[in-house]
C-alpha positions as CSV (number, residue, x, y, z in Angstrom):
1,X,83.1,15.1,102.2
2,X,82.0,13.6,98.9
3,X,83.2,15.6,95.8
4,X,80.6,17.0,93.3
5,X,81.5,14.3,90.8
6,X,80.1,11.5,93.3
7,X,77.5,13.1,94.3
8,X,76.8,13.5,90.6
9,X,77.2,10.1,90.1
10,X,75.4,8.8,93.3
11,X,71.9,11.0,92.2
12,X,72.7,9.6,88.5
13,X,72.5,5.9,89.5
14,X,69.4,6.7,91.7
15,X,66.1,5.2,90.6
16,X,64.6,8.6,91.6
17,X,65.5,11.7,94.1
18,X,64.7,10.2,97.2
19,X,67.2,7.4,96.7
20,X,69.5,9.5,95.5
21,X,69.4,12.4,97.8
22,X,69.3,9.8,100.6
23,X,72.7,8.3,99.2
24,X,74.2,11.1,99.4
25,X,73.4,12.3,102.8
26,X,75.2,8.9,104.1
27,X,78.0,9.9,102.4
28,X,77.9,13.3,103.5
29,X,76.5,13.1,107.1
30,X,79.8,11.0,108.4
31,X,81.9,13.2,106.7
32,X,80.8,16.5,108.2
33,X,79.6,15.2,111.6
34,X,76.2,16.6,110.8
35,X,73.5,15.7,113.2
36,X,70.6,16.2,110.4
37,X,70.6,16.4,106.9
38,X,67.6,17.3,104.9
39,X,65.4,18.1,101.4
40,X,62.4,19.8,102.7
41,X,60.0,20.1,99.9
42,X,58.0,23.8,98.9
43,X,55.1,21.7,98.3
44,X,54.2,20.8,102.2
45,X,52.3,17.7,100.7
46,X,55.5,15.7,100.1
47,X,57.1,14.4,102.4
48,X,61.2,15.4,103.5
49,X,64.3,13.3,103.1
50,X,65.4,13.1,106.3
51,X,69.1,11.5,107.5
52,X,69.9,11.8,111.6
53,X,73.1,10.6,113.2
54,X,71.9,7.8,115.0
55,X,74.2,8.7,117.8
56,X,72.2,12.3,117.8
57,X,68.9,10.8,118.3
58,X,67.3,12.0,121.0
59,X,69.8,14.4,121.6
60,X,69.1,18.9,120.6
61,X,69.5,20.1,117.4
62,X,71.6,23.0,116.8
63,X,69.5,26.3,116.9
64,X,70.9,27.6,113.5
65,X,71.4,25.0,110.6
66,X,73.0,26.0,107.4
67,X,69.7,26.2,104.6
68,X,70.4,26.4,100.7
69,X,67.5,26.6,98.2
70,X,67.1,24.1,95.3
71,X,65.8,26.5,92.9
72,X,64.2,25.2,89.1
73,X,63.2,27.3,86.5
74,X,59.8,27.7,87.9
75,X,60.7,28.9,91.6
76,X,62.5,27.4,94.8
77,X,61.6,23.6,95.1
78,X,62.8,22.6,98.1
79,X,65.4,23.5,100.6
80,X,69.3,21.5,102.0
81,X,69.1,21.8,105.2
82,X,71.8,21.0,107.5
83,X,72.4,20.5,111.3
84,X,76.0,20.4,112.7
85,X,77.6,21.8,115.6
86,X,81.1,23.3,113.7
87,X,80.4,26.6,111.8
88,X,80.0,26.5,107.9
89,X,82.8,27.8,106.2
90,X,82.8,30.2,102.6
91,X,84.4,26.2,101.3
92,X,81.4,24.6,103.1
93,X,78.9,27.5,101.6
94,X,80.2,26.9,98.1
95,X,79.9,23.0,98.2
96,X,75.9,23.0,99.5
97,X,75.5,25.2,96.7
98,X,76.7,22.8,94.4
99,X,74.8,20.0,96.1
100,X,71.7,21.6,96.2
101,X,71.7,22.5,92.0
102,X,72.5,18.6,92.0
103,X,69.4,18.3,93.8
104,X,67.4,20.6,91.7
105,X,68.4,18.8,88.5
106,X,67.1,15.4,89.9
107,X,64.2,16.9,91.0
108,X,63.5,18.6,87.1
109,X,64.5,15.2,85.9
110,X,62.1,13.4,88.2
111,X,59.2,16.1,87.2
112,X,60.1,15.0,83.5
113,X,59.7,11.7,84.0
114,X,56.5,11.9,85.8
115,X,55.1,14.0,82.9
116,X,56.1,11.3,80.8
117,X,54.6,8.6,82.7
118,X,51.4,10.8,82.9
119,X,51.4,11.0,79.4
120,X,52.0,7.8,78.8
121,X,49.6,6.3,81.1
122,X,47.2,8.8,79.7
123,X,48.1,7.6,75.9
124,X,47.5,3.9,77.0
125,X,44.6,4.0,78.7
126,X,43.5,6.1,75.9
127,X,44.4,3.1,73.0
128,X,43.1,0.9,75.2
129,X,39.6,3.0,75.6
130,X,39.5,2.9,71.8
131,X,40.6,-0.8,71.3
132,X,37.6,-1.3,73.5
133,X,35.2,0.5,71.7
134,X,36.7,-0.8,68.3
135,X,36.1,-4.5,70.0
136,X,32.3,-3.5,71.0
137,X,31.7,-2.1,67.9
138,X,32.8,-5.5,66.2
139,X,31.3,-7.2,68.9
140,X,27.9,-5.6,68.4
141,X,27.4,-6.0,64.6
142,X,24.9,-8.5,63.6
143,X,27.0,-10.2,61.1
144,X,29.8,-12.7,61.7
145,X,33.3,-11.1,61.2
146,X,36.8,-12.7,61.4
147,X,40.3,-11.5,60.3
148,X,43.0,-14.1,58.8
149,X,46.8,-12.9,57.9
150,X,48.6,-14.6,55.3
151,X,49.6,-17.6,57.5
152,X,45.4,-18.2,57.8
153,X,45.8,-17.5,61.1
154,X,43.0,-15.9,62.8
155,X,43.4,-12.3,64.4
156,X,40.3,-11.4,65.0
157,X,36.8,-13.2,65.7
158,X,33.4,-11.2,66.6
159,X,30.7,-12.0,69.2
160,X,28.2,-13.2,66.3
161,X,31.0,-15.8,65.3
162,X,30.4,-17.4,68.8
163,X,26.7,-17.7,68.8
164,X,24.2,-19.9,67.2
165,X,24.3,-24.0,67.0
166,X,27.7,-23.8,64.9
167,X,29.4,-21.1,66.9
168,X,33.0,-21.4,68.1
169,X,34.3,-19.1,71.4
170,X,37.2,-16.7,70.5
171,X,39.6,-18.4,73.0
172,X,39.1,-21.2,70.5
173,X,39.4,-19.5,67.4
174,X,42.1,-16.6,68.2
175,X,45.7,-17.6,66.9
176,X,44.9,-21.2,65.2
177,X,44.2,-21.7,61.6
178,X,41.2,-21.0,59.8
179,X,41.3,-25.0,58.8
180,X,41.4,-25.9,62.1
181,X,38.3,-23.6,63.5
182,X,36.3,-24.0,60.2
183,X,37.4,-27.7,59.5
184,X,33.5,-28.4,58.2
185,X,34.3,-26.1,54.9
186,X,36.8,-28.0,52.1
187,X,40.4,-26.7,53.2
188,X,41.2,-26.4,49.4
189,X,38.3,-24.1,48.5
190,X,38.9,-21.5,51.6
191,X,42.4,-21.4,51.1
192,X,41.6,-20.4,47.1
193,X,39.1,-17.8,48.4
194,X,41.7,-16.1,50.7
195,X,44.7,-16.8,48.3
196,X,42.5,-14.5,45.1
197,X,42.2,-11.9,47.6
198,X,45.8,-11.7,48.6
199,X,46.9,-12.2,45.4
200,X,44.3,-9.8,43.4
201,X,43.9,-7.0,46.3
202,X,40.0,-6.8,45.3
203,X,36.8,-7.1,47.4
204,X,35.4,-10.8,46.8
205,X,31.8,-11.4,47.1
206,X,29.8,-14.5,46.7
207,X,26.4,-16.2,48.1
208,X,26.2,-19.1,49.4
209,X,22.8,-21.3,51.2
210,X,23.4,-23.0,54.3
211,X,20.7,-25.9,56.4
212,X,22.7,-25.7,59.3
213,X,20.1,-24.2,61.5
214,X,17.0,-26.4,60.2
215,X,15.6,-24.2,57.3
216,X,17.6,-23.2,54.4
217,X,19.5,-19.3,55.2
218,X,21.5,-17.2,52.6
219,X,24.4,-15.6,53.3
220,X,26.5,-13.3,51.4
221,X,29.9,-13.5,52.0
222,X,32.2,-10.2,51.7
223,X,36.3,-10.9,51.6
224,X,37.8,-7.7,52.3
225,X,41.4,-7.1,51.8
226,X,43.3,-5.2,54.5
227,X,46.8,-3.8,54.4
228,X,49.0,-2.5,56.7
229,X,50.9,0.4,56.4
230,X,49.7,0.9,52.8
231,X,51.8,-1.9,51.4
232,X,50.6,-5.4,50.0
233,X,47.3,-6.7,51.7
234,X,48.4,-8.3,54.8
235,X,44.9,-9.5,56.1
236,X,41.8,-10.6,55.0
237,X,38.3,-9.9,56.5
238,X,35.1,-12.2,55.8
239,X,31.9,-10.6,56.8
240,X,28.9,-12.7,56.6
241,X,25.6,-11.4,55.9
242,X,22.7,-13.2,56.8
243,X,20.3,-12.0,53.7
244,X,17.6,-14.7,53.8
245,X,15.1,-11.9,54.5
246,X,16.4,-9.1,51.9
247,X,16.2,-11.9,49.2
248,X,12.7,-13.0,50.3
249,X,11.9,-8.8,50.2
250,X,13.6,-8.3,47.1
251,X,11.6,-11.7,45.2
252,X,8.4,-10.3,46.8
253,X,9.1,-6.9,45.4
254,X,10.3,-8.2,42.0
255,X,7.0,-10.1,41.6
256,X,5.3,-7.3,42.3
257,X,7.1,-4.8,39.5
258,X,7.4,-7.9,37.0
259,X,3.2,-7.8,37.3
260,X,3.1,-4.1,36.7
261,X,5.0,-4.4,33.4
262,X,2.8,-7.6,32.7
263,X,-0.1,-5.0,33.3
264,X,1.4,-2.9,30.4
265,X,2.6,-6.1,28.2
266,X,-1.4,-7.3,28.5
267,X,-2.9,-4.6,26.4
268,X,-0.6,-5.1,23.2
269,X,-1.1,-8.9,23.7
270,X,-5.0,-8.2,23.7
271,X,-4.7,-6.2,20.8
272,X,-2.2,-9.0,19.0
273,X,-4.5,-11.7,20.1
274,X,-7.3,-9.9,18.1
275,X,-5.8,-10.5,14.8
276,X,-5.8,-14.4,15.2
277,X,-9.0,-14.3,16.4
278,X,-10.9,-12.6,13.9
279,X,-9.0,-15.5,11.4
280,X,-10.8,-17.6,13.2
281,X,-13.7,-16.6,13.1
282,X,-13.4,-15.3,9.5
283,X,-12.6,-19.1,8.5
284,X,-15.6,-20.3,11.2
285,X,-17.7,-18.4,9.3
286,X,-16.5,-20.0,5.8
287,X,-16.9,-23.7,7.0
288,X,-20.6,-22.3,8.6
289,X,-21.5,-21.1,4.8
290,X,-20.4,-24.2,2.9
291,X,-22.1,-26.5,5.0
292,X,-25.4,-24.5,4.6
293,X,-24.7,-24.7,0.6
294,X,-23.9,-28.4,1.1
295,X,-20.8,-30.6,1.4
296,X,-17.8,-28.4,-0.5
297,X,-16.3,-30.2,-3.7
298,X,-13.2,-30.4,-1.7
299,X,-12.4,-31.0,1.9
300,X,-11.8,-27.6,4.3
301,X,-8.5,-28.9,5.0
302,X,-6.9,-25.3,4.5
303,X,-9.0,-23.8,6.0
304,X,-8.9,-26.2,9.5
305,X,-5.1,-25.7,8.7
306,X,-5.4,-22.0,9.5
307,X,-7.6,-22.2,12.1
308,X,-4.8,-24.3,13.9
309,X,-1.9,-21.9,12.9
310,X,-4.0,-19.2,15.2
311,X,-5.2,-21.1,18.1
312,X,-1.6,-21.9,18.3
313,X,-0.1,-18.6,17.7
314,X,-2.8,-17.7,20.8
315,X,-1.8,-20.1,23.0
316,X,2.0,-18.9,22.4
317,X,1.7,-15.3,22.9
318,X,-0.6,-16.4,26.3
319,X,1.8,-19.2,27.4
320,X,4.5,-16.7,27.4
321,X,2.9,-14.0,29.4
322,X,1.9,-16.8,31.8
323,X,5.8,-17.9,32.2
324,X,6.7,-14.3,32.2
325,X,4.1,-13.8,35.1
326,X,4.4,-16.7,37.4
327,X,6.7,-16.6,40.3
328,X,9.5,-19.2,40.1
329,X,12.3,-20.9,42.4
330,X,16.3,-19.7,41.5
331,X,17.3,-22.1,38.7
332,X,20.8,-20.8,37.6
333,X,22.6,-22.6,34.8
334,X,24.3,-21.7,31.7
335,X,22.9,-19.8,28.9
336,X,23.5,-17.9,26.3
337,X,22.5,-14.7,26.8
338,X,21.6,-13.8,23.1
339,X,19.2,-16.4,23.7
340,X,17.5,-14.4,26.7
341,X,17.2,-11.6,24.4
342,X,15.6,-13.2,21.8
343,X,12.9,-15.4,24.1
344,X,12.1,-11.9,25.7
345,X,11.4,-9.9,22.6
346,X,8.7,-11.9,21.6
347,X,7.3,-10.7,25.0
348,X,8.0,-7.3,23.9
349,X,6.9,-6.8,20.3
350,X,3.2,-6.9,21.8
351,X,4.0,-3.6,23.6
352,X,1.8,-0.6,22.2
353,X,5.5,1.3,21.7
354,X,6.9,-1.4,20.0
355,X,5.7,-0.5,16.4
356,X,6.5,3.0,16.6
357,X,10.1,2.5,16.9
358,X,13.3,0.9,15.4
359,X,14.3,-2.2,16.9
360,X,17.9,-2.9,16.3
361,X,19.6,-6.1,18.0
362,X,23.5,-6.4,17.7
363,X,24.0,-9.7,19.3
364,X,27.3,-11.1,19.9
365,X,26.4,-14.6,18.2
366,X,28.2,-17.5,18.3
367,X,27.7,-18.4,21.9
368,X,30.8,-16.6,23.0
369,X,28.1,-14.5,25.9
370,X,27.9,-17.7,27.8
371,X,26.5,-16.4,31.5
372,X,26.0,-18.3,34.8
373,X,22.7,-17.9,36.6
374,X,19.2,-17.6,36.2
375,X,17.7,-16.9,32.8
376,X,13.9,-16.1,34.1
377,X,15.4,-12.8,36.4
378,X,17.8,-11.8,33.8
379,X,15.2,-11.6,30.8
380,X,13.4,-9.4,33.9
381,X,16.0,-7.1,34.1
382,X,15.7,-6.7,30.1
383,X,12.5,-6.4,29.9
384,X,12.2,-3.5,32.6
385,X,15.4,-2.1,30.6
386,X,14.1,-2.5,26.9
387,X,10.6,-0.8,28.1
388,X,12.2,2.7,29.6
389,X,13.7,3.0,26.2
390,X,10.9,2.6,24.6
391,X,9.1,4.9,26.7
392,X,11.9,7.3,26.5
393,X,12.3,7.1,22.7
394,X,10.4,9.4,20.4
395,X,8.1,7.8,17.4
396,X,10.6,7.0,14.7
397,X,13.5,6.5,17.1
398,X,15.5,3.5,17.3
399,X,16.1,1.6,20.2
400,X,19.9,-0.5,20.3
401,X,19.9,-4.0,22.2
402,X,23.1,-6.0,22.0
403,X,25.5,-7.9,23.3
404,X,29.2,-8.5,23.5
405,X,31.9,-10.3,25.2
406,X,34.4,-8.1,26.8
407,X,37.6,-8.0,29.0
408,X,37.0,-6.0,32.2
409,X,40.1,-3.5,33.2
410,X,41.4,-5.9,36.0
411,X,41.4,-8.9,32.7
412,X,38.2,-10.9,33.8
413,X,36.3,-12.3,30.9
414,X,32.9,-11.0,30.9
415,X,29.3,-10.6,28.9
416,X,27.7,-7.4,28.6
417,X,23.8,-6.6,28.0
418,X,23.7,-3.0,26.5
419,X,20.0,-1.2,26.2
420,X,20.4,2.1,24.4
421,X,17.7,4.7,23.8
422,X,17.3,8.0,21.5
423,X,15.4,9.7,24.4
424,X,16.0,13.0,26.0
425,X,18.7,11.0,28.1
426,X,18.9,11.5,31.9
427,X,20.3,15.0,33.9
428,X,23.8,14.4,35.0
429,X,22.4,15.8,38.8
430,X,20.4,13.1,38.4
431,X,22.5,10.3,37.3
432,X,24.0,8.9,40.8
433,X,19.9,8.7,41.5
434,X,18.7,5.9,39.2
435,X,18.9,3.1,40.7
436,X,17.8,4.2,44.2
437,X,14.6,2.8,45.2
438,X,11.5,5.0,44.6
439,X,13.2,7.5,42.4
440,X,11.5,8.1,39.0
441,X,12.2,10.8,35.8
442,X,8.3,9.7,34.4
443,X,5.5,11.4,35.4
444,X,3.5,10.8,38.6
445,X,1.5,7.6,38.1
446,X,3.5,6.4,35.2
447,X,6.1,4.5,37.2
448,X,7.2,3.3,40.7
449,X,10.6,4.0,40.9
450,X,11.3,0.5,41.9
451,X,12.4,-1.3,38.1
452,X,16.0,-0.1,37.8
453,X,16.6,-1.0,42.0
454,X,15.3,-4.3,41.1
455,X,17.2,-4.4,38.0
456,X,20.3,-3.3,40.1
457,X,19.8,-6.0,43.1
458,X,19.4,-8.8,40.4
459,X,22.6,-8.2,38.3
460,X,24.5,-7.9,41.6
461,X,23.6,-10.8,42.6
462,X,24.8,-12.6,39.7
463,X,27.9,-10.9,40.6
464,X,27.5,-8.3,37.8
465,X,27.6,-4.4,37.6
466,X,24.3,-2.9,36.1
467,X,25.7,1.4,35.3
468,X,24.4,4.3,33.4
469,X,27.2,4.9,30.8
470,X,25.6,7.2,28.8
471,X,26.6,11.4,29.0
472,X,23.9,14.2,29.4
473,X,21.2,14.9,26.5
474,X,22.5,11.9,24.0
475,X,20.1,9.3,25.1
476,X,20.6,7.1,27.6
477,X,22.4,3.2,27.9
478,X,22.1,1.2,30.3
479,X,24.7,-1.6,30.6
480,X,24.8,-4.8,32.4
481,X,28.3,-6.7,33.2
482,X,28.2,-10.3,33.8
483,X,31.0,-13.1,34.8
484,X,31.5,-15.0,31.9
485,X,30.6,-18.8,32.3
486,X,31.6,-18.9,36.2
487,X,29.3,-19.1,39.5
488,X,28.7,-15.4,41.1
């Protein structure tokens, strides 16, 4: 007979209770001259651990066999049963006991484990379940996505990365460089683009136009810094945007809110225009009366001068409502953007407003607001600005344009454009509103709520902020933020 200690040791080294109780029942079955050993289960679904003599095969079991319970803390589990033909003894009594609490500790220890391994099969399918919908949820955007760690290795690569006529599988992308898969973009320039986000922790954007596919697409390209575990950014993701279609929108719309303020410019022109005119005629009229008198002592040359001064003047004020008006392909460069305020308030001193205000320009001067981009949309987005403050200001008020040349918070050199008013200034409730599309503060049929949404989609896409910074009741300022001298 086995002592407790190796039968201990026997259901210890067991991978589970059926080994182990079968173990010990060749150990103990010799040792004993039992006939039968056996677990019989409570549960009648599972099946017993059986051992039988082989030389008792065949042969009667003994009418009374000696039965302990293997009681757990939840009732009797299963039974030790054994068949001999000697009596048990008070000795014999005592050391099935023992066994059988053996027993019932393998079997708790078993019932652990399988509530583990439920649990843990339950846990994995569930992280799988939600990698998978995390993967079809990548899968099923309709921009390209792909994740690069700081070795430019790629960990992640979206179904829209593996479409269209430049498309690469994500067997082919997953785990190589991002030179390798994107080998038609300059190495140098993607490894700066991921390097400033790594090194900065800040959201990149830029556009970029691509002939790949035939006709000429925009994208807008997002570089989104990821971190894991809350500590430096370990990963990058690009997301790009297919925006041909917003920016065709967005011109369409512009056009359309650029002629509305032209609409509003036209009736101070008309009114300027008159002035010239009726010089004109006035000295028409004089040239008219000295050639009825007969031929002037002198020749009309003053006269003829001023005439020429005001059909040119005319043709000035018109010719700039016409370039102000007329549609016109992106042309960015660099300018000084004291010099797109200037060019478009000679647009704006024909407004009916203008007169019955205080213009006051603080410019920054000496071509230290040097901007990137595209002086036509810009002077847009000033125009639209300079006109809510003067519908906003009061008669007598004074309305503040300048300019300046700042340091942004994270040290980048930039321009700002600041319009400020001495109107009743804008509700703090209604603040966060402004710049959503449709959303007015004039009257009904006094505005379209489109001019500061446009405003906003211009100066972001010169890679600029455009923000109310102005509190509640003191007027209101509007300020655009501009790269200084760079590409957006």
């Amino acid at each position: 007979m086995p002592t407790l200690h190796e039968v201990l040791g026997l259901v210890a080294r067991a991978p589970d209770v059926t080994h182990g109780v079968t173990s010990v029942f060749e150990r103990i079955g010799p040792a004993i001259e039992a006939t039968r050993l056996a677990l019989e289960y409570a549960d009648a679904s599972k099946a017993p651990v059986v051992w039988r003599d082989p030389a008792s095969i065949g042969a009667a079991l003994p009418v009374a066999p000696g039965q302990w319970p293997v009681a757990g803390t939840s009732g009797v589990l299963a039974s030790l049963v054994v068949h001999r033909e000697e009596p048990f003894s008070p000795g014999d009594h005592q050391q099935f006991s023992a066994i059988a609490e053996t027993f019932a500790i393998a079997l708790a220890r078993d019932a652990q484990f399988e509530d583990l391994q439920r649990e843990l099969t339950a846990r994995a399918q569930e992280v799988a379940h939600q990698r998978a919908f995390v993967e079809c949820v990548v899968d099923s955007l309709p921009d390209g996505l792909h994740v690069v760690d700081r070795d430019y290795r790629i960990h992640a690569w979206n179904h829209k990365r593996e479409t269209g006529l430049q498309g690469v599988a994500r067997s082919d992308a997953i785990g190589r460089t991002i030179f390798e898969v994107m080998h038609r973009q300059p190495a140098a320039l993607l490894k700066q683009e991921f390097d400033e986000v790594f090194a900065s922790g800040r959201l990149q954007q830029f556009q970029m136009e691509s002939s790949a596919f035939g006709e000429p697409r925009a994208y807008r390209i997002s570089k989104i810094p990821m971190r894991m575990g809350g500590g430096p950014v370990t990963h990058v993701i690009t997301i790009g945007e297919d925006i041909t279609d917003w920016k065709a929108a967005l011109d369409r719309t512009a056009q359309s809110e650029k002629l509305a303020a032209l609409g509003q410019l036209a009736a101070g022109v008309m009114h300027e225009i008159n002035n010239p005119l009726a010089t004109i005629a006035a000295c028409a009229e004089s040239l008219a009366m000295q050639q009825e008198l007969g031929p002037p002592a002198t020749p009309p040359t003053e006269l003829l001068r001023i005439i020429d001064l005001e059909v040119q003047r005319c043709k000035k004020i018109v010719n700039g409502l016409l370039d102000f008006a007329r549609p016109k392909p992106v042309h960015r460069e660099l300018f000084d953007l004291d010099e797109v305020v200037q060019q478009s308030l000679f647009l704006l001193q024909h407004h009916p407003r203008f007169k019955r205000v205080t213009l006051v320009m603080e410019l920054e001067g000496n071509g230290h607001a040097m901007v990137h981009g595209d002086a036509d949309q810009l002077a847009q987005v000033l125009i639209a600005l300079a006109m809510n403050a003067l519908d906003a200001t009061p008669e007598g008020g004074r309305v503040v344009i300048r300019t300046s040349a700042e340091r942004a918070d994270d040290g980048q050199a930039i321009a700002q454009l600041e319009v400020e008013d001495e109107g009743p200034g804008i509700p703090r409730t209604l603040q966060a509103k402004v710049f959503e599309p449709f959303f007015t503060t004039k009257p009904p049929g006094q505005g379209t709520g489109l001019g500061l949404a446009i405003c906003y989609g211009i100066v972001n896409d010169h890679g600029g902020q455009l923000e109310l910074v102005s509190p509640e009741g003191a007027g209101a300022v509007f300020r655009v933020s501009l790269p200084i001298g760079i590409a957006p």
